[in-house]
MOPAC internal coordinates of N, CA, C and O (Angstrom, degrees):
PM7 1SCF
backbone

  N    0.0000 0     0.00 0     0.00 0    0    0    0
  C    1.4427 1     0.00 0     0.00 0    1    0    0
  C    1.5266 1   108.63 1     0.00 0    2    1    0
  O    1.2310 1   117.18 1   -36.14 1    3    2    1
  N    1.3720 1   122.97 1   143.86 1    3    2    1
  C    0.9829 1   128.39 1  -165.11 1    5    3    2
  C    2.0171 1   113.86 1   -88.86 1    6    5    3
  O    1.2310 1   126.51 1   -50.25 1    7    6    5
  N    1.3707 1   105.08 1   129.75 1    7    6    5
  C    1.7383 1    90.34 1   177.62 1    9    7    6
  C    1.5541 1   124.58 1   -50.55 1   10    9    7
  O    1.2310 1   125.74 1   151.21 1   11   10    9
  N    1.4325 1   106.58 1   -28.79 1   11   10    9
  C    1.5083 1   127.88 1  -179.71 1   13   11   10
  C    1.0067 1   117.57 1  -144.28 1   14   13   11
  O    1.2310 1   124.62 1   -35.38 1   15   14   13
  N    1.5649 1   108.73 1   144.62 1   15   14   13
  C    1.5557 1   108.55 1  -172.38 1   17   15   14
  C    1.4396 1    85.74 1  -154.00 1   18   17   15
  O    1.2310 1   120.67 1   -56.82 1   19   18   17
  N    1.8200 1   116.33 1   123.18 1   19   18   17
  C    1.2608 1   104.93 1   160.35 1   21   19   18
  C    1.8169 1    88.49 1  -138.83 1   22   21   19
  O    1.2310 1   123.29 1   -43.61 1   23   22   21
  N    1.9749 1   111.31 1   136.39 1   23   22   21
  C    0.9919 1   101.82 1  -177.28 1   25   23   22
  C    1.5207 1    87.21 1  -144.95 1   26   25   23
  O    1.2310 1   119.82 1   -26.98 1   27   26   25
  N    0.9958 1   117.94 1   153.02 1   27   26   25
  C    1.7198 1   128.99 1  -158.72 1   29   27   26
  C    1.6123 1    99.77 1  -157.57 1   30   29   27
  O    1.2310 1   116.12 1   -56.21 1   31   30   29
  N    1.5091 1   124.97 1   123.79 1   31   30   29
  C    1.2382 1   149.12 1   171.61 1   33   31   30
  C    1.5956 1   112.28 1  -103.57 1   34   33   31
  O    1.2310 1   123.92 1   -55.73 1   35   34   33
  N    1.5271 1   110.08 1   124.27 1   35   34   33
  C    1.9043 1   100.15 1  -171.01 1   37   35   34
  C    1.8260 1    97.41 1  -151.76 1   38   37   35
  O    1.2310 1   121.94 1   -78.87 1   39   38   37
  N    1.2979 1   113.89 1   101.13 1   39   38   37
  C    1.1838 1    94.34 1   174.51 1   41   39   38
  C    1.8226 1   124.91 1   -59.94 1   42   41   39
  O    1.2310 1   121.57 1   -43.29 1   43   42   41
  N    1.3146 1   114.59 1   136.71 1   43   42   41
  C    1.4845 1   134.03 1  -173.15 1   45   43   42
  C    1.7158 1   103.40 1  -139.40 1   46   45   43
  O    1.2310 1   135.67 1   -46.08 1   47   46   45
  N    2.0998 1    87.28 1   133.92 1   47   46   45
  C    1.3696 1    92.32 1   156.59 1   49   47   46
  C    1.7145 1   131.54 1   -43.55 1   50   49   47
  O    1.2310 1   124.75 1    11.33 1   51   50   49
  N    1.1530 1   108.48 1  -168.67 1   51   50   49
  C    1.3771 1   106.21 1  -165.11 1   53   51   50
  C    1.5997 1    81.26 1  -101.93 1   54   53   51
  O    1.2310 1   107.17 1   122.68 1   55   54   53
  N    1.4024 1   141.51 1   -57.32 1   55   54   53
  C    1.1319 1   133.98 1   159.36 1   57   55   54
  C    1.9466 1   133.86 1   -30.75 1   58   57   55
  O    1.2310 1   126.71 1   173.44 1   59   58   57
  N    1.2259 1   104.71 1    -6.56 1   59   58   57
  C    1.3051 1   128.03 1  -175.15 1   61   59   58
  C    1.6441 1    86.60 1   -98.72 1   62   61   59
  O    1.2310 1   128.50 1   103.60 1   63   62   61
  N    1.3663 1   101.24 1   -76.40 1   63   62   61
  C    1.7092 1    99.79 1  -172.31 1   65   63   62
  C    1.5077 1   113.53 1   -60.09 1   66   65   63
  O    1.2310 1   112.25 1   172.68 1   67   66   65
  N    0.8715 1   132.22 1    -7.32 1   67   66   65
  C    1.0739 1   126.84 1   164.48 1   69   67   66
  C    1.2636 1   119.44 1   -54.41 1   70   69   67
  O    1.2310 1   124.30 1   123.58 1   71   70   69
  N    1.3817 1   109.36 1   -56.42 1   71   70   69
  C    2.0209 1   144.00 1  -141.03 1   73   71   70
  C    1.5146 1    81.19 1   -82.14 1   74   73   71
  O    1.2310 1   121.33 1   139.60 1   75   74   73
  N    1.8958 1   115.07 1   -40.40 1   75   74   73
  C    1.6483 1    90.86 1  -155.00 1   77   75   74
  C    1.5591 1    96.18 1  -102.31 1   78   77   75
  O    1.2310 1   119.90 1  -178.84 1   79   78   77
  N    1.4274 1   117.79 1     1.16 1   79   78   77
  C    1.6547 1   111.04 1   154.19 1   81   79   78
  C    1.7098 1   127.14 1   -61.57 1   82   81   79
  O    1.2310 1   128.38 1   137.93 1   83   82   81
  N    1.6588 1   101.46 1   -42.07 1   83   82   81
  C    1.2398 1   131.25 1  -164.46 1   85   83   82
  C    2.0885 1    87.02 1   -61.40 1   86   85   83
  O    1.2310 1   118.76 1   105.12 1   87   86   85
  N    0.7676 1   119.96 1   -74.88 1   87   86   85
  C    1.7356 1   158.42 1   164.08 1   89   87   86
  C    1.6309 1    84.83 1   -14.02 1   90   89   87
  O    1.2310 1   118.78 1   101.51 1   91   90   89
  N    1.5975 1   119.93 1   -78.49 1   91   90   89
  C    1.1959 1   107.03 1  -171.27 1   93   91   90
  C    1.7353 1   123.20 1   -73.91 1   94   93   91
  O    1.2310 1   130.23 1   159.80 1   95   94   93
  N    1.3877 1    97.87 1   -20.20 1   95   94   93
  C    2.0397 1    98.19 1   169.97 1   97   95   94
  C    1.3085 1   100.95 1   -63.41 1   98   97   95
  O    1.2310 1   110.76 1   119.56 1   99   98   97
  N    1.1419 1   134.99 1   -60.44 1   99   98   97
  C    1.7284 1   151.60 1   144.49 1  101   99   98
  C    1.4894 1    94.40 1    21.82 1  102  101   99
  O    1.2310 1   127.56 1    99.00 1  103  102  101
  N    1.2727 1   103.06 1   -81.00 1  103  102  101
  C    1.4969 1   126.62 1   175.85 1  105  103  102
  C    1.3511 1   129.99 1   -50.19 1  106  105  103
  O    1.2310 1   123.29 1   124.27 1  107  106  105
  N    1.2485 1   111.30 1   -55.73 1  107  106  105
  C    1.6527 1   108.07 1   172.11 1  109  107  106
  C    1.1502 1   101.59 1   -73.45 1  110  109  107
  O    1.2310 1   103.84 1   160.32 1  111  110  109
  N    1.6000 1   147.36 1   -19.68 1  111  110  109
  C    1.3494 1   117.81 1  -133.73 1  113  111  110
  C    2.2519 1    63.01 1  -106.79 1  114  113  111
  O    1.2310 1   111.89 1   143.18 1  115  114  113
  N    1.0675 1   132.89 1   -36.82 1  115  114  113
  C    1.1173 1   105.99 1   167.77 1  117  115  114
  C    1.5660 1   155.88 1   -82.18 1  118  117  115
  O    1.2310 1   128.77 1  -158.45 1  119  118  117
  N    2.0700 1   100.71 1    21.55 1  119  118  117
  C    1.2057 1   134.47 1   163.53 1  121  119  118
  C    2.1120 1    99.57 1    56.08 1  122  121  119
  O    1.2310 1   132.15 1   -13.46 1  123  122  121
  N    1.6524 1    94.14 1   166.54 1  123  122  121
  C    1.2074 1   112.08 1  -176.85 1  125  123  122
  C    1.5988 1   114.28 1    85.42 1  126  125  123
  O    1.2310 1   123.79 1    82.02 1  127  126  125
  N    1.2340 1   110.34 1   -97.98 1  127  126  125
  C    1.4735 1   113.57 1  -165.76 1  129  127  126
  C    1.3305 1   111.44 1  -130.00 1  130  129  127
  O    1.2310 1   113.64 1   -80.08 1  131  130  129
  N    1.0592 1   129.63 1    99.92 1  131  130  129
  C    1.8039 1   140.38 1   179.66 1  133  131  130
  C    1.5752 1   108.02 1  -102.11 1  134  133  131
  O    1.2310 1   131.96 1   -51.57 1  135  134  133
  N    1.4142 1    94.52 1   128.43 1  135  134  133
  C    1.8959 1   111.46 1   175.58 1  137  135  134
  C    1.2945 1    96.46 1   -90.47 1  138  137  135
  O    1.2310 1   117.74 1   -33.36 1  139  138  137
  N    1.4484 1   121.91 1   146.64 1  139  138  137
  C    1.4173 1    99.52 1   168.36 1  141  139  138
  C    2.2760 1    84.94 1  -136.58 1  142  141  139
  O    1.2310 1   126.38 1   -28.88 1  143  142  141
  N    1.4287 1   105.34 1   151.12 1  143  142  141
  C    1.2703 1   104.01 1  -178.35 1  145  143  142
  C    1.7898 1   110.83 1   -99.57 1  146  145  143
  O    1.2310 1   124.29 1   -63.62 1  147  146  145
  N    1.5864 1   109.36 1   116.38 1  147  146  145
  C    1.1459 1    96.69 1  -169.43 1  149  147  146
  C    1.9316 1    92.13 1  -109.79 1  150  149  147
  O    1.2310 1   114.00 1   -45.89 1  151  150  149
  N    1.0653 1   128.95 1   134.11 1  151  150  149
  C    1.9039 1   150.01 1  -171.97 1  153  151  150
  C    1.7788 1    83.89 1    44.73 1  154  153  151
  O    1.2310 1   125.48 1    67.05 1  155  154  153
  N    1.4804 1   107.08 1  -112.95 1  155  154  153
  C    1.1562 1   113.13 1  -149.68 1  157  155  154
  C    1.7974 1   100.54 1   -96.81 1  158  157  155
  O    1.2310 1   120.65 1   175.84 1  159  158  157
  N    1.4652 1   116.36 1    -4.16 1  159  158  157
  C    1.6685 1   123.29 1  -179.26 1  161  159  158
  C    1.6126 1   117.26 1   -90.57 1  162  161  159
  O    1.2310 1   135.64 1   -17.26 1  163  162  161
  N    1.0268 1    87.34 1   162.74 1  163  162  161
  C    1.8087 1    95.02 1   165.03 1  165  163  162
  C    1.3151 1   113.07 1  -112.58 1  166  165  163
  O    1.2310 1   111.87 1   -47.93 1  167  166  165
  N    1.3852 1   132.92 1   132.07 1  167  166  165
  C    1.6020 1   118.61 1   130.91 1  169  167  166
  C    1.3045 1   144.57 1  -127.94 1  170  169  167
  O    1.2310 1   112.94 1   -19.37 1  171  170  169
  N    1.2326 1   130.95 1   160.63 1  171  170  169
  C    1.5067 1   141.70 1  -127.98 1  173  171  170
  C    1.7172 1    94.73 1  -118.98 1  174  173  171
  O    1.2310 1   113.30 1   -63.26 1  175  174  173
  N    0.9761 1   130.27 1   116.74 1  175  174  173
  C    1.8272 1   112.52 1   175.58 1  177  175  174
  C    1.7501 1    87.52 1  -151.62 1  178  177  175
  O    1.2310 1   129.58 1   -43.42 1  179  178  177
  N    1.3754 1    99.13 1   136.58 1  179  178  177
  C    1.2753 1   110.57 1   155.75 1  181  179  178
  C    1.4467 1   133.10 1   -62.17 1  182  181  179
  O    1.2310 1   118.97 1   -60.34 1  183  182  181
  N    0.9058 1   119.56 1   119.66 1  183  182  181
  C    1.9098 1   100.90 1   174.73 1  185  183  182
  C    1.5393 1   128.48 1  -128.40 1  186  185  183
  O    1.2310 1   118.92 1   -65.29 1  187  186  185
  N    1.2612 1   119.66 1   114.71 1  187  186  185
  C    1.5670 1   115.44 1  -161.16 1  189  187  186
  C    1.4328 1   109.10 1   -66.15 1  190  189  187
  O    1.2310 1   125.26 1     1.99 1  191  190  189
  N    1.2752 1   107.50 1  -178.01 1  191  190  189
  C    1.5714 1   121.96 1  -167.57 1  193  191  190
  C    1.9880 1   111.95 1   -67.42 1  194  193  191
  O    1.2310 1   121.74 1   154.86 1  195  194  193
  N    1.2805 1   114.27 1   -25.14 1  195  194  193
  C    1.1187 1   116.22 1  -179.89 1  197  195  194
  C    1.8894 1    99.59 1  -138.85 1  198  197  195
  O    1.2310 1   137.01 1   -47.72 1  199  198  197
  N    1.9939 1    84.65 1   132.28 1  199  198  197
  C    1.9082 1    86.50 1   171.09 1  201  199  198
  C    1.1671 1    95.16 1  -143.81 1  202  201  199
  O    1.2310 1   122.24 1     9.70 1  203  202  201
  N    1.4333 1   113.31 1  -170.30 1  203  202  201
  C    1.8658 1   117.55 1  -154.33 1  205  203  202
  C    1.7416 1    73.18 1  -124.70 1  206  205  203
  O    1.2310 1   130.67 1   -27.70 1  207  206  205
  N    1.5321 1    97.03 1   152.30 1  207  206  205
  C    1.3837 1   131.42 1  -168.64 1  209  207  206
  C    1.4443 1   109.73 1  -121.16 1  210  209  207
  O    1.2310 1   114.05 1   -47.32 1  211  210  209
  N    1.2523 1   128.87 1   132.68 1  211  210  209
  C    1.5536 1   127.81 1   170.20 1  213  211  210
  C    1.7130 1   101.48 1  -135.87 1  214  213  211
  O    1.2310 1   127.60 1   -68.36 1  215  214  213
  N    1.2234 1   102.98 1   111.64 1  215  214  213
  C    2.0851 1    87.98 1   155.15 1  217  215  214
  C    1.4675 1    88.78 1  -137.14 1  218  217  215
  O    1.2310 1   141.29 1   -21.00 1  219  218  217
  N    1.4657 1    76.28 1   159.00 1  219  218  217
  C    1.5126 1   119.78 1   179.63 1  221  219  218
  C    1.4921 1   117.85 1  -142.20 1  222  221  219
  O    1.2310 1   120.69 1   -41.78 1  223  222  221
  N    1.6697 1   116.29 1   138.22 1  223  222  221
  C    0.9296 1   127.17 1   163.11 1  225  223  222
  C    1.1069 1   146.78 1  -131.64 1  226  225  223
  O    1.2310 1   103.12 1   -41.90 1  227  226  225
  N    1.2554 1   148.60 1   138.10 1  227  226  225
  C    1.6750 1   120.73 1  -113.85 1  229  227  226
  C    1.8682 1    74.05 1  -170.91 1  230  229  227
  O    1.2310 1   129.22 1   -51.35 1  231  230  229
  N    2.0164 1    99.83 1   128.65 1  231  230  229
  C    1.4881 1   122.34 1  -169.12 1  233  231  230
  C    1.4900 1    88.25 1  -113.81 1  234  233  231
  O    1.2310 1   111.47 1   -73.67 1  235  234  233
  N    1.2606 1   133.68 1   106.33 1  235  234  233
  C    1.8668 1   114.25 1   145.35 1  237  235  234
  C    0.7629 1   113.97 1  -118.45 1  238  237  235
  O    1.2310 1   109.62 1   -70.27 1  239  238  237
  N    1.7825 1   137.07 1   109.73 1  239  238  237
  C    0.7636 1   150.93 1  -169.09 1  241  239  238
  C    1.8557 1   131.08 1    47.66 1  242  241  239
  O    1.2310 1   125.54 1   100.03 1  243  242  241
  N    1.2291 1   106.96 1   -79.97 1  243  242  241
  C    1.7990 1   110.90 1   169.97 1  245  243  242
  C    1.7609 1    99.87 1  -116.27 1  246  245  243
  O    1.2310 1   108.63 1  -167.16 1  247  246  245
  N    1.4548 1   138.88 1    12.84 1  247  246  245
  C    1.0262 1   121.26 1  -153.22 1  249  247  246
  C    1.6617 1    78.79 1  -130.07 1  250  249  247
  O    1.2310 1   119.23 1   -42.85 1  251  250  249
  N    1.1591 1   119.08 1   137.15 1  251  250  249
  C    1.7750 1   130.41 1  -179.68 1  253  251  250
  C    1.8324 1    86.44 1  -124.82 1  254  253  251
  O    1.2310 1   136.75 1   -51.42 1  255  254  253
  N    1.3489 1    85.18 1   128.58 1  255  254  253
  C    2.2457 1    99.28 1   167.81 1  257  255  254
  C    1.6184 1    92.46 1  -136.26 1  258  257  255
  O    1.2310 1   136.61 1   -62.52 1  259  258  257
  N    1.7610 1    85.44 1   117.48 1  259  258  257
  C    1.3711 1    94.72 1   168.92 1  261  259  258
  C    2.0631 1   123.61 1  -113.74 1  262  261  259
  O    1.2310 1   131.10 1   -85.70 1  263  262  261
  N    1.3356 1    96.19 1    94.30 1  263  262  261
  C    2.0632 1    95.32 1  -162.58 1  265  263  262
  C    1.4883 1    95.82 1   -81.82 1  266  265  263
  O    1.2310 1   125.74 1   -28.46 1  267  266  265
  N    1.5137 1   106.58 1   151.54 1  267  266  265
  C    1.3156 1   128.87 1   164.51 1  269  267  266
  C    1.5140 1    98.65 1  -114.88 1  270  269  267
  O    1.2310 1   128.82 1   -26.52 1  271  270  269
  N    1.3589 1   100.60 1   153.48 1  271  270  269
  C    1.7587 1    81.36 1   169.71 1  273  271  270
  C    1.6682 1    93.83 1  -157.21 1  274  273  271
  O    1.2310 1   117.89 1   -53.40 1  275  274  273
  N    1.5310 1   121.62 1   126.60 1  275  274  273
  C    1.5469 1   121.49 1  -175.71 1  277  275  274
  C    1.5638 1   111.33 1  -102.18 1  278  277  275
  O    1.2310 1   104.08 1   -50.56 1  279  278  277
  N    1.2497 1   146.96 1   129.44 1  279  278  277
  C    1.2078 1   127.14 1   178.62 1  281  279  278
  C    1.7732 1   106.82 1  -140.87 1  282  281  279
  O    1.2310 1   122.47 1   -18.24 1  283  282  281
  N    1.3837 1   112.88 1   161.76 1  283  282  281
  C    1.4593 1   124.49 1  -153.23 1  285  283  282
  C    1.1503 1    98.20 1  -149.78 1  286  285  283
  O    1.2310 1   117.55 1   -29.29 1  287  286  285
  N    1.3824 1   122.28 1   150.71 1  287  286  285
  C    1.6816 1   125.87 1   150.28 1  289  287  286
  C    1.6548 1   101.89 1   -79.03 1  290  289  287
  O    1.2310 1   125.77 1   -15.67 1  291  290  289
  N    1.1563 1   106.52 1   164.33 1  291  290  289
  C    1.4773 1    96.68 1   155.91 1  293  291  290
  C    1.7966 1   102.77 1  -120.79 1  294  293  291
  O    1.2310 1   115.24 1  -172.87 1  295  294  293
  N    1.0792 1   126.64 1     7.13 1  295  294  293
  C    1.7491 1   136.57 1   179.92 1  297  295  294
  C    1.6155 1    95.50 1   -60.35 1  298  297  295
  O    1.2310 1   111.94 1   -28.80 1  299  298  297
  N    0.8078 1   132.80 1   151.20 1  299  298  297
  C    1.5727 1   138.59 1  -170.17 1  301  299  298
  C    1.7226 1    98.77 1  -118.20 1  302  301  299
  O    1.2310 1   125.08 1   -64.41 1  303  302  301
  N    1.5954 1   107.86 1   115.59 1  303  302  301
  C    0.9618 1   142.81 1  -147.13 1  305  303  302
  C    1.2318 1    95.41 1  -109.06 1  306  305  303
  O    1.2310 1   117.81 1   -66.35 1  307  306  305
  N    1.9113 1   121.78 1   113.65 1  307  306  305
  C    1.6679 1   129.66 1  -173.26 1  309  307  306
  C    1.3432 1    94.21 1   -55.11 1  310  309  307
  O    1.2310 1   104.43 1   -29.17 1  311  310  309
  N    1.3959 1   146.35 1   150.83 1  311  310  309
  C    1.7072 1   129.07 1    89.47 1  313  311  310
  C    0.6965 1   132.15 1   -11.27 1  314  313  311
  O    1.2310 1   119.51 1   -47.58 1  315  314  313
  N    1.4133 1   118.53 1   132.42 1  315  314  313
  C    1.7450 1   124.34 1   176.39 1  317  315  314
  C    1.4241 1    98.99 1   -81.29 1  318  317  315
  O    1.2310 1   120.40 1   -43.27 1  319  318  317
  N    0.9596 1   116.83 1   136.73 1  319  318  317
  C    1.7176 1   106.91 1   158.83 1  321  319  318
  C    1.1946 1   137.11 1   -52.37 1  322  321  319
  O    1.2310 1   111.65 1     7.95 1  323  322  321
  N    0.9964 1   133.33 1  -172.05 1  323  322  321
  C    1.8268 1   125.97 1  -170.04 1  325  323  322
  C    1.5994 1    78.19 1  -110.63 1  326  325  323
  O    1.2310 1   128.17 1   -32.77 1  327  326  325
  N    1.5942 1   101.88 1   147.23 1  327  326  325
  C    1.7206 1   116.56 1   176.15 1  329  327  326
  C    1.4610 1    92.91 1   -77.74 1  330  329  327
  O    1.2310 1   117.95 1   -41.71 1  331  330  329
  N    0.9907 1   121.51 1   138.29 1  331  330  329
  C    1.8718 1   156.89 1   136.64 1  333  331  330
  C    1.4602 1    99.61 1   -17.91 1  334  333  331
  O    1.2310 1   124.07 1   -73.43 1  335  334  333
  N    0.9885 1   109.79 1   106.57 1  335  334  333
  C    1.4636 1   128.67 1   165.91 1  337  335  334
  C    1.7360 1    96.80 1   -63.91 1  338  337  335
  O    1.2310 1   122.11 1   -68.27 1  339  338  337
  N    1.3316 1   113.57 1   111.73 1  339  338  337
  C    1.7439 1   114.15 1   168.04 1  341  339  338
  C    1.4390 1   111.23 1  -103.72 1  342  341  339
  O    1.2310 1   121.75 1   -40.01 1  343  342  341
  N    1.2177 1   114.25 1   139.99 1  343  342  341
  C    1.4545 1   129.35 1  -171.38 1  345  343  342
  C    1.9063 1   102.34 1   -80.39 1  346  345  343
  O    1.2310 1   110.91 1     2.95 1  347  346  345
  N    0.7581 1   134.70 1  -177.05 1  347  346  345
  C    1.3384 1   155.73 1   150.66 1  349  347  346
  C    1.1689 1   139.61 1  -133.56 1  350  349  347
  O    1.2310 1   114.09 1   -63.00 1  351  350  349
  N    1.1459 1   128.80 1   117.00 1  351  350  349
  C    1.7002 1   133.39 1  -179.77 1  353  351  350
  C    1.3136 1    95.66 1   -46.18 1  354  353  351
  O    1.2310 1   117.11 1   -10.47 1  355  354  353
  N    1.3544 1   123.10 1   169.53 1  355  354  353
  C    1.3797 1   126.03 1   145.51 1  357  355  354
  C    1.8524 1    94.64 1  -151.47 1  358  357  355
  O    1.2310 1   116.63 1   -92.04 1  359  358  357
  N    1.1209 1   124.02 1    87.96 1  359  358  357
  C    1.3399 1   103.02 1   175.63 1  361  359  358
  C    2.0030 1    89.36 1   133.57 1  362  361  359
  O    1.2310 1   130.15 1   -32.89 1  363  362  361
  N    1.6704 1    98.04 1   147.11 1  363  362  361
  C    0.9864 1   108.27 1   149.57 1  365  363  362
  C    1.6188 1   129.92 1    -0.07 1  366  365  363
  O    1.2310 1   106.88 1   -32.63 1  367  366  365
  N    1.7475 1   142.03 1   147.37 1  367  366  365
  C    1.4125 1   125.78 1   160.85 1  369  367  366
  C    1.7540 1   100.55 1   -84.86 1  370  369  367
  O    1.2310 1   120.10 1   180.00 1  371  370  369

């Protein structure tokens, strides 16, 4: 079960969905912390530099579903360190 779950259905022009796609690339493409306004709310989520991507699109009959789906840990993930520059002899000590 999920700690949070907020999911909200609103029919919108195609110019609407656009604006609030446009709005959230907006957002990632300027990293850290993106609000995004879903009907009458806001929300605030951090999002790191790399997340996993799923779409899917799914034909039945007259009905087209098109999912995006973005996902993140939020567990704070070490750095590796930078590898050790090693020297080499070349010659005699």
């Amino acid at each position: 079960m999920a700690d949070v779950k907020i999911e909200r259905k609103e029919p919108l022009t195609r110019w609407q969905a656009a604006r609030w796609l446009s709005e959230l690339a907006a957002a990632l493409e300027r990293g850290g912390k993106i609000e995004l306004t879903m009907g009458g709310s806001r929300v605030s989520l951090h999002v790191p530099d790399h997340v996993h991507t799923e779409f899917e699109l799914e034909v039945d009959g007259d009905e087209v579903e098109v999912e995006l789906e973005l996902s993140w840990s939020t567990a704070h993930v070490a750095q590796p360190a930078p590898a050790q520059r090693q020297e080499v002899a070349t010659g005699p000590p």
